[in-house]
C-alpha positions as CSV (number, residue, x, y, z in Angstrom):
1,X,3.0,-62.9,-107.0
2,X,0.3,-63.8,-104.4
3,X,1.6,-65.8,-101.5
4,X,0.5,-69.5,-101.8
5,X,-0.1,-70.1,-98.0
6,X,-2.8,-67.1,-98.1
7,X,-6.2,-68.1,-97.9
8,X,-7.5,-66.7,-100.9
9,X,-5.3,-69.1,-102.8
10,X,-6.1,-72.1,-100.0
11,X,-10.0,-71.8,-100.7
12,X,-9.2,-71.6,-104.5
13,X,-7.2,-74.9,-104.5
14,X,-9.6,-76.7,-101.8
15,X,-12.7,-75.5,-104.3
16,X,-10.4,-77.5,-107.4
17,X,-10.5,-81.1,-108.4
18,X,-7.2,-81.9,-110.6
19,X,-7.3,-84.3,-113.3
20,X,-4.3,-86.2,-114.4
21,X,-4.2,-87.1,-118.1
22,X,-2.3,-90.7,-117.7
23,X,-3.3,-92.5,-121.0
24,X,-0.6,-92.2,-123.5
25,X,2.2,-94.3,-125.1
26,X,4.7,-92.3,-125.3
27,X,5.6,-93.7,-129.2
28,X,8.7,-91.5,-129.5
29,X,9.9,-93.5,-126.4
30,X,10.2,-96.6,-128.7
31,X,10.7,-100.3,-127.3
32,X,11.4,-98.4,-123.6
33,X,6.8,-97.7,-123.6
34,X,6.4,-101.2,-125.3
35,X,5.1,-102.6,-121.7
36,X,3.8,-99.2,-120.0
37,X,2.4,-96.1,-119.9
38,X,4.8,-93.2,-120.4
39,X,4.0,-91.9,-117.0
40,X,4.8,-95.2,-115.5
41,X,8.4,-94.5,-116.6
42,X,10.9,-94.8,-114.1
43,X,13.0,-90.9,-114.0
44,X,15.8,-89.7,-111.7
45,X,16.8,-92.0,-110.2
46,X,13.8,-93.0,-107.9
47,X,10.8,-91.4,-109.3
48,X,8.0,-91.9,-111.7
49,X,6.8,-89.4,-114.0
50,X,3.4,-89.8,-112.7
51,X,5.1,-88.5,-109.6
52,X,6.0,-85.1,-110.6
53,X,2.5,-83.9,-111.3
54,X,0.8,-85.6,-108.1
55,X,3.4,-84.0,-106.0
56,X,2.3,-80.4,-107.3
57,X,-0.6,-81.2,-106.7
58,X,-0.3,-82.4,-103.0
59,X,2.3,-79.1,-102.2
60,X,-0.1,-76.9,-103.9
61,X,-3.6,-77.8,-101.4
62,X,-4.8,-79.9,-103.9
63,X,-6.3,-83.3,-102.6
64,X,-9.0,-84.0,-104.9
65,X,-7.2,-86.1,-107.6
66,X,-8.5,-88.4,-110.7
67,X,-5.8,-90.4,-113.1
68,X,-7.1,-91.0,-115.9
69,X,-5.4,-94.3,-117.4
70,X,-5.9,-96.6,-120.5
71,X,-2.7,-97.8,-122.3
72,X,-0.7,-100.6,-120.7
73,X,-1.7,-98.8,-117.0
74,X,-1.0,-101.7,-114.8
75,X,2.5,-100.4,-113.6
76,X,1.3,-97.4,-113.2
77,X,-2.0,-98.2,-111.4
78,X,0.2,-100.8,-109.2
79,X,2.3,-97.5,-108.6
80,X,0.0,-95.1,-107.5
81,X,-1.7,-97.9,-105.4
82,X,1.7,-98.3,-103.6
83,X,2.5,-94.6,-102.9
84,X,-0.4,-92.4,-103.1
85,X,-3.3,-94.5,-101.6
86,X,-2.9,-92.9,-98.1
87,X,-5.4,-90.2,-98.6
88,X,-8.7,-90.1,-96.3
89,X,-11.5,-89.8,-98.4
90,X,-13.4,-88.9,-95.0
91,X,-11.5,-85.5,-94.8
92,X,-12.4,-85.1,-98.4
93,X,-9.6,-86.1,-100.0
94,X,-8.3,-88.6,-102.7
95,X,-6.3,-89.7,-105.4
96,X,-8.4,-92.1,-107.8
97,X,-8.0,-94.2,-111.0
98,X,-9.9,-93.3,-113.6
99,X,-9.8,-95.8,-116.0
100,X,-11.6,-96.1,-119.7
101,X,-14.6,-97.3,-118.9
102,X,-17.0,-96.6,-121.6
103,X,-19.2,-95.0,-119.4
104,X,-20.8,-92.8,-122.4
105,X,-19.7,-94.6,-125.5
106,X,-18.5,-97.7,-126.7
107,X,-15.6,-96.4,-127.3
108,X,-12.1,-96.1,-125.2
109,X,-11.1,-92.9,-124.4
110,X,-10.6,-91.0,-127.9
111,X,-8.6,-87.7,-126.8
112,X,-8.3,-85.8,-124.1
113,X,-11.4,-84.1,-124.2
114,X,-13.5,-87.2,-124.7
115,X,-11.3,-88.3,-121.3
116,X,-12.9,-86.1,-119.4
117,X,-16.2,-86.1,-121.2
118,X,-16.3,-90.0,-120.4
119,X,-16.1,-88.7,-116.6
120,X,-18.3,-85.7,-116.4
121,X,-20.9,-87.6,-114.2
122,X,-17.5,-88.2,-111.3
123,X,-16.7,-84.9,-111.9
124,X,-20.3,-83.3,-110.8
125,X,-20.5,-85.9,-107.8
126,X,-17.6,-83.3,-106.4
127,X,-19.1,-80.1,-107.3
128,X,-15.7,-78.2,-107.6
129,X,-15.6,-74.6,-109.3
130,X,-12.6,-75.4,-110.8
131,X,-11.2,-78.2,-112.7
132,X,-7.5,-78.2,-113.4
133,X,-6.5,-80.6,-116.5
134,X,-2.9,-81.9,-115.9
135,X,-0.3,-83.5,-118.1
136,X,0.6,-87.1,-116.8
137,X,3.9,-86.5,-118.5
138,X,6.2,-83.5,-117.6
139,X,8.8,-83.4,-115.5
140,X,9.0,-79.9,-113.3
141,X,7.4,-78.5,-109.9
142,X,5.5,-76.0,-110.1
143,X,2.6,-74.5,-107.7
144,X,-1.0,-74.5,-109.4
145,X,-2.3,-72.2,-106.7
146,X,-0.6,-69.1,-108.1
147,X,-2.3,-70.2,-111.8
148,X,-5.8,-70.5,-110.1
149,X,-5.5,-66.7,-108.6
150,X,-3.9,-65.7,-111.8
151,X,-7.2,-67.7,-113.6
152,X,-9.5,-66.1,-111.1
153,X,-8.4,-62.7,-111.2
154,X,-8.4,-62.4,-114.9
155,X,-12.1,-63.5,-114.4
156,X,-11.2,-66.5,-117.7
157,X,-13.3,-69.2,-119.3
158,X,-10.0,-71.5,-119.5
159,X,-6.3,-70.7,-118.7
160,X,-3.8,-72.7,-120.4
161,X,-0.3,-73.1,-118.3
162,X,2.8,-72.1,-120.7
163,X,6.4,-71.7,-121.0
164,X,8.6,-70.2,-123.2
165,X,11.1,-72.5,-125.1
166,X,13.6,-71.6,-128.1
167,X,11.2,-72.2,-131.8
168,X,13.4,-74.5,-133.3
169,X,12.8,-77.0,-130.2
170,X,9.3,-76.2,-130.3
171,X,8.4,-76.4,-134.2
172,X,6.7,-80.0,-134.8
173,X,6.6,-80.5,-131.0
174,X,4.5,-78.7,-128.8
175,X,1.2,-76.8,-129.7
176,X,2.1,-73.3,-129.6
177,X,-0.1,-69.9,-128.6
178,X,0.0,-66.2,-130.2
179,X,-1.1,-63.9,-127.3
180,X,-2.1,-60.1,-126.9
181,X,0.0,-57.7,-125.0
182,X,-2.6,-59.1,-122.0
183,X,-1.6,-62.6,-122.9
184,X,-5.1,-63.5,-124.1
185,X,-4.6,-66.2,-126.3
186,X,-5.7,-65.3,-130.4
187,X,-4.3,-68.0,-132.1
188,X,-3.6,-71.8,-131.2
189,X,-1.4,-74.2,-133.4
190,X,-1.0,-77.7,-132.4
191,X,2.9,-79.0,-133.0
192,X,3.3,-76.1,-136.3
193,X,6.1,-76.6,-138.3
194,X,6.9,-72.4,-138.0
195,X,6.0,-71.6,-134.9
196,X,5.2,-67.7,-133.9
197,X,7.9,-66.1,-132.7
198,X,6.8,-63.9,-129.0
199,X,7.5,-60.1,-129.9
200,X,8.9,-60.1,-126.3
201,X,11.2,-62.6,-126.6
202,X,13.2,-62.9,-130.1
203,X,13.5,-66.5,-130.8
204,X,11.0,-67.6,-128.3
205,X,7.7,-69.1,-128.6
206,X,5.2,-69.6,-126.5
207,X,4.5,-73.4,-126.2
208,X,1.9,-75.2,-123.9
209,X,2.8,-77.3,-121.0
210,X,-0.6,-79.4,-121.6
211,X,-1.8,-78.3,-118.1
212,X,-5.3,-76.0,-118.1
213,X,-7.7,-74.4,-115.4
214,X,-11.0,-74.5,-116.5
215,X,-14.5,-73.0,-114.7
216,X,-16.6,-76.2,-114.0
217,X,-19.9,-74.8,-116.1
218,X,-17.8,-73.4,-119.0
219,X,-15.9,-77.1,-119.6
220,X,-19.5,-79.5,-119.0
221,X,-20.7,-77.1,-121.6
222,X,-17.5,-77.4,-124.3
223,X,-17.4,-81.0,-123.2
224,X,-20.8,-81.6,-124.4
225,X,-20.9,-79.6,-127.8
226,X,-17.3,-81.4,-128.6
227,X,-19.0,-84.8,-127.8
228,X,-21.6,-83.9,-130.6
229,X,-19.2,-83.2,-133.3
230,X,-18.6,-86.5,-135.7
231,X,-15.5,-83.7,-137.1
232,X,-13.8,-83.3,-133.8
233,X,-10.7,-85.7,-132.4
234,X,-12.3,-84.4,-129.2
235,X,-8.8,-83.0,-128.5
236,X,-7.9,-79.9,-126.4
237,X,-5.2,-78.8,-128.5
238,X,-6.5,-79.5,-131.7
239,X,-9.9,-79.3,-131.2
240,X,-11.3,-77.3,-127.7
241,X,-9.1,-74.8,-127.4
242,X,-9.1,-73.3,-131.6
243,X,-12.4,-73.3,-131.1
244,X,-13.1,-71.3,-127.8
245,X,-10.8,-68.4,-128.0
246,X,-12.4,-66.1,-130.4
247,X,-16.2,-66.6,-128.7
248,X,-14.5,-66.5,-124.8
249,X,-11.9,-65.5,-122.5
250,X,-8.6,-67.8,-123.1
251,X,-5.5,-66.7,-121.0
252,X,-2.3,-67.9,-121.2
253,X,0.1,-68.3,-118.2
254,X,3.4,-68.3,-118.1
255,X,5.2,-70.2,-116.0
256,X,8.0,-68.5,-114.2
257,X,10.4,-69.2,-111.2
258,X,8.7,-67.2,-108.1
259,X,11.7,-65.9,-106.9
260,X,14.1,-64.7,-110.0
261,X,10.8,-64.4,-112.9
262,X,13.1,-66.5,-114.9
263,X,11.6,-69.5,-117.0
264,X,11.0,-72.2,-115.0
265,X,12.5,-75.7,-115.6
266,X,10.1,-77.5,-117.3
267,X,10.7,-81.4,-120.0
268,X,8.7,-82.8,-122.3
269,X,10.6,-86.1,-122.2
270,X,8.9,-87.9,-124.9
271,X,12.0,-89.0,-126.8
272,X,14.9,-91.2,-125.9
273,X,17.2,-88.3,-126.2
274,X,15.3,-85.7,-123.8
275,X,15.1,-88.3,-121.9
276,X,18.4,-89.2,-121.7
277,X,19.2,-85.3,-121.3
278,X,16.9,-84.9,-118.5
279,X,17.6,-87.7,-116.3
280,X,21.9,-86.2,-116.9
281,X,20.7,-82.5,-115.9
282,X,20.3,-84.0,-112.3
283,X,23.5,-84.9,-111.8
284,X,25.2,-81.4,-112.0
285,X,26.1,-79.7,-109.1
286,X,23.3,-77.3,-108.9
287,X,20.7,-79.1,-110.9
288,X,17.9,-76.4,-112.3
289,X,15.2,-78.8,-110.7
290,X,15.9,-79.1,-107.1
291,X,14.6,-82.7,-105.8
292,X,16.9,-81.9,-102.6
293,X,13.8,-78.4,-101.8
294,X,12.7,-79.7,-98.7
295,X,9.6,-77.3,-99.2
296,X,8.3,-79.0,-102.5
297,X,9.2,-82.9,-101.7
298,X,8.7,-84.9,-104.5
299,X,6.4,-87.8,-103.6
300,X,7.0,-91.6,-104.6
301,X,6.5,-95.1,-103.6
302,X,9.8,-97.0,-102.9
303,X,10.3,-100.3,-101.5
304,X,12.2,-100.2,-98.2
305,X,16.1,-101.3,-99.5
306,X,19.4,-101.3,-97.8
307,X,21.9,-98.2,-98.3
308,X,23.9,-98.0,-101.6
309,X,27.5,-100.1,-100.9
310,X,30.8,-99.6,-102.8
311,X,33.3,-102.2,-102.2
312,X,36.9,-103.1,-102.9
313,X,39.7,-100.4,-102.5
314,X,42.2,-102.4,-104.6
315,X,44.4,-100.8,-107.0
316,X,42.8,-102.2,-110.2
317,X,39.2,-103.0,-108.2
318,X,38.2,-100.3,-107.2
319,X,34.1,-99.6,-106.4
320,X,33.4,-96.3,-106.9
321,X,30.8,-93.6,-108.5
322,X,31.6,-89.6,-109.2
323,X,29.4,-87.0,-110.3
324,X,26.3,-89.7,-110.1
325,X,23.2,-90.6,-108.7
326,X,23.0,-94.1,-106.9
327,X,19.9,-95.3,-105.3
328,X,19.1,-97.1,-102.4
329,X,19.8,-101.0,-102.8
330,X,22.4,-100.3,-105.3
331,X,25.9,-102.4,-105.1
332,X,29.0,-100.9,-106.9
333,X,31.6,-103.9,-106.6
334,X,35.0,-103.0,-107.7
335,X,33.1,-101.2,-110.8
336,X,33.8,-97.4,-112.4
337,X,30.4,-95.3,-112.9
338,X,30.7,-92.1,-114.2
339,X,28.7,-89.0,-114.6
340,X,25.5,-91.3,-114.8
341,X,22.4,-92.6,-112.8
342,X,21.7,-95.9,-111.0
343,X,17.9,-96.7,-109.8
344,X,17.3,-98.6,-107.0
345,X,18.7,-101.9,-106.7
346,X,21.2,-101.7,-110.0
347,X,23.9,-104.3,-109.4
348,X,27.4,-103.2,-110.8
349,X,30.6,-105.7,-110.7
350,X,34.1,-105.8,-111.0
351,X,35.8,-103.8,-113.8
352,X,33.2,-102.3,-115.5
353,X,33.2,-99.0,-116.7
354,X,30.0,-96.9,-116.9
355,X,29.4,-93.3,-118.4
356,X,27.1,-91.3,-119.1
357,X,24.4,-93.7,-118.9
358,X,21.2,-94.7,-117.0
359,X,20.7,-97.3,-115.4
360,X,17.3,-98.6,-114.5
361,X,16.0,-100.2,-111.7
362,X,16.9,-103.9,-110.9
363,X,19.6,-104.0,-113.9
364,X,22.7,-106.3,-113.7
365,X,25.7,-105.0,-115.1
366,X,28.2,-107.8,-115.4
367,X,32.0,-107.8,-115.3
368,X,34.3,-106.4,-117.8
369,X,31.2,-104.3,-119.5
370,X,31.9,-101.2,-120.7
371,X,28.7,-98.9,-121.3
372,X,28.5,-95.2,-122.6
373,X,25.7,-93.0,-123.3
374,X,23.4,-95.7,-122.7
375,X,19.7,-96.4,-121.2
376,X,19.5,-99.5,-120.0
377,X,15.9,-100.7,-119.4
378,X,14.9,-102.2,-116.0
379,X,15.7,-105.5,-115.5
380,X,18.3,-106.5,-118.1
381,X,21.2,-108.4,-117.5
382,X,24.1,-107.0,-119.0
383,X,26.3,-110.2,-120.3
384,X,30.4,-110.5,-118.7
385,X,32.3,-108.5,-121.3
386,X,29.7,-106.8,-123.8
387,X,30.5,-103.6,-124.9
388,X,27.7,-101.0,-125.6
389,X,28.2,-97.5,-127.2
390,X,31.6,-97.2,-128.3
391,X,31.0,-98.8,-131.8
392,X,27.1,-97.4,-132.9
393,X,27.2,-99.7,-135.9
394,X,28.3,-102.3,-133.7
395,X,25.1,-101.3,-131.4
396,X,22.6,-101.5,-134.6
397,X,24.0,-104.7,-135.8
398,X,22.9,-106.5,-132.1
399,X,19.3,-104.9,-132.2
400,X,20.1,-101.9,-129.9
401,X,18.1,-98.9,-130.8
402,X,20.9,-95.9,-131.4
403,X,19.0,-92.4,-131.5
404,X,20.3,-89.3,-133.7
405,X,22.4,-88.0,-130.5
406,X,24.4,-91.5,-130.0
407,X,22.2,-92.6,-127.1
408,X,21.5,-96.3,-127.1
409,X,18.6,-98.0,-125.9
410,X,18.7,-101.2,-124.4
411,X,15.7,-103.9,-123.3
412,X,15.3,-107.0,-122.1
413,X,13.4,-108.2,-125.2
414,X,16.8,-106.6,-127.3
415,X,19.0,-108.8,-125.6
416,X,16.6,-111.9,-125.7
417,X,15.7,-112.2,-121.7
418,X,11.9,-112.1,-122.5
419,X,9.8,-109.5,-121.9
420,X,10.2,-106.2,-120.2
421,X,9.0,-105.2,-116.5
């Protein structure tokens, strides 16, 4: 692997403008998207999604950044306003909103290729020789430097970033590739229902992480015929992508840890339950995704809070949280929380018990409330006494969302406290 503090890469990524894709719901997410944008969503504690991505970004060279936003952005635009608006555009950098805008069409943005299409004009004010197309809503950390040599050296049209993941989680799910013993893509499928299984890796398939390199020319052009076609959904997956890689050089590339060439930890956290899982893979002792790499930080906006406090050392009071994640402005008084995550500024009193659960920011967890295997939204005041996910029917019964893996969902509209934050 090339070294990403060379210069070859350095002048590739300073020559690159990233573009975030920002704009979607997140429907799988259920009531938890019903006020923002899926990469608005709070994750791990003290994170936004939005934040993974943009971090990459910044610990890859990359400073020219657009986020391209249209459903319910204002959390996330009030976000990225906090935390990332510290760039000097006189030294050529930026992160910017890009919202819909209906700068070519009457229309919102209608897919992700009509995104950027609706922005070519921005995009040729900054001359880059190389856009990279980002996913808003991932969770991993990866360095696009070593993708743009790998781009560049294979002298492609379009890259597409990929990973491998097991078919059964991929089928329905992600759009999946079928690539040469080069790894030039032949075949795309968006979300197939039998996905091809990789020759190199029985029971594998190669899905894509929604990122892309693209030369500047090659995308104004595929931008422009896509906008032409009354047929297309002006979609990468669907439409750009099936439609390029028999004329021009497609590559895939597959995302690997540097170090071991293992697959690299990567979510697609677009359902309660991944989630759930995600948010509980970074509370083991040697979480896959390292937040704690002091060489890839992971970026945020966070109000300035007082330390985490537990109090009371009595016998049957006892504040305390084990193999957990507690956030700054957190209070644990005389309350049990296990194996879960508290965001910033979660209040938790006497003899609760918590498990398995994650709780949001600004969330109030009364006494005597017992919760397991539970998201609980931010905000919401958890009543003295109520039990949540010990009794699932019990759950359904009070207008608690209960997925297929027993994880419960709770808002603030669910428990009648008006609407969410």
């Amino acid at each position: 692997m090339l070294d990403p503090n060379s210069r070859f890469v350095s002048r590739l990524t300073r020559d690159t403008v990233a573009l975030v894709l920002a704009g979607g719901r997140g429907s799988r997410l259920h009531e938890l998207t019903d006020w923002r944008a899926k990469p608005a969503l709070h994750f791990g504690g003290k994170f936004r999604i939005i934040d993974f991505p943009l971090s990459n970004c910044v610990n890859s060279g990359i400073r020219r950044i657009g986020i391209l936003t249209q459903y319910k952005a204002h959390s996330l635009i009030r976000h990225v306003m906090h935390g990332w608006s510290h760039f000097k555009n006189e030294l050529g950098e930026y992160v910017e909103i890009l919202p819909a805008s209906q700068r070519y069409s009457p229309n919102w943005y209608q897919g992700t290729a009509d995104a950027l299409y609706q922005n070519i004009d921005i995009i040729q004010e900054q001359m880059p020789k190389y856009v990279l197309v980002l996913s808003g809503d991932h969770i991993y950390q990866m360095d696009y430097g070593s993708m743009l040599a790998a781009h560049v050296e294979s002298g492609a049209d379009m890259t597409v970033s990929c990973i491998e993941v097991p078919i059964e989680e991929a089928a329905g799910s992600f759009g999946v590739m079928t690539v040469d013993e080069n790894d030039r893509i032949r075949r795309f499928d968006e979300k197939p229902a039998h996905p091809t299984e990789l020759k190199d890796m029985p029971g594998h398939t190669l899905a894509s992480m929604g990122n892309y390199v693209f030369n500047t020319e090659f995308l104004f052009e595929q931008l422009r015929k896509d906008a032409k076609d009354p047929e297309s959904e002006h979609d990468f997956g669907k439409n750009i992508i099936p439609e390029i890689i028999d004329s021009h050089n497609v590559n895939a590339y597959r995302f690997r840890d540097p170090d071991t060439n293992e697959i690299s930890y990567w979510r697609d956290v677009g359902t309660l339950d991944s989630f759930w899982q995600a948010n509980m893979e970074m509370i083991s002792p040697d979480p896959q995704l390292n937040i704690y790499n002091h060489h890839w930080p992971i970026w945020t906006y966070q109000k300035q809070l007082p330390p985490a406090k537990f109090v009371f050392d009595d016998d049957n009071r006892r504040g305390y949280a084990v193999d957990s994640m507690v956030s700054g402005g957190c209070i644990v008084s005389g309350g049990h929380v296990k194996k879960s995550l508290l965001f910033s500024s979660v209040h938790v009193h006497s003899f609760t018990d918590i498990e398995e659960s994650v709780i949001l920011p600004e969330a109030e967890i009364h006494r005597n409330a017992k919760l397991k295997r539970v998201i609980i939204d931010s905000g919401c005041q958890i009543p003295e006494g109520m039990v949540i996910g010990h009794d699932h029917e019990h759950d359904k019964a009070r207008g608690f969302r209960v997925t297929k893996k027993g994880v419960v969902l709770v808002t603030r509209a669910m428990l009648g406290q008006g609407p969410e934050q």
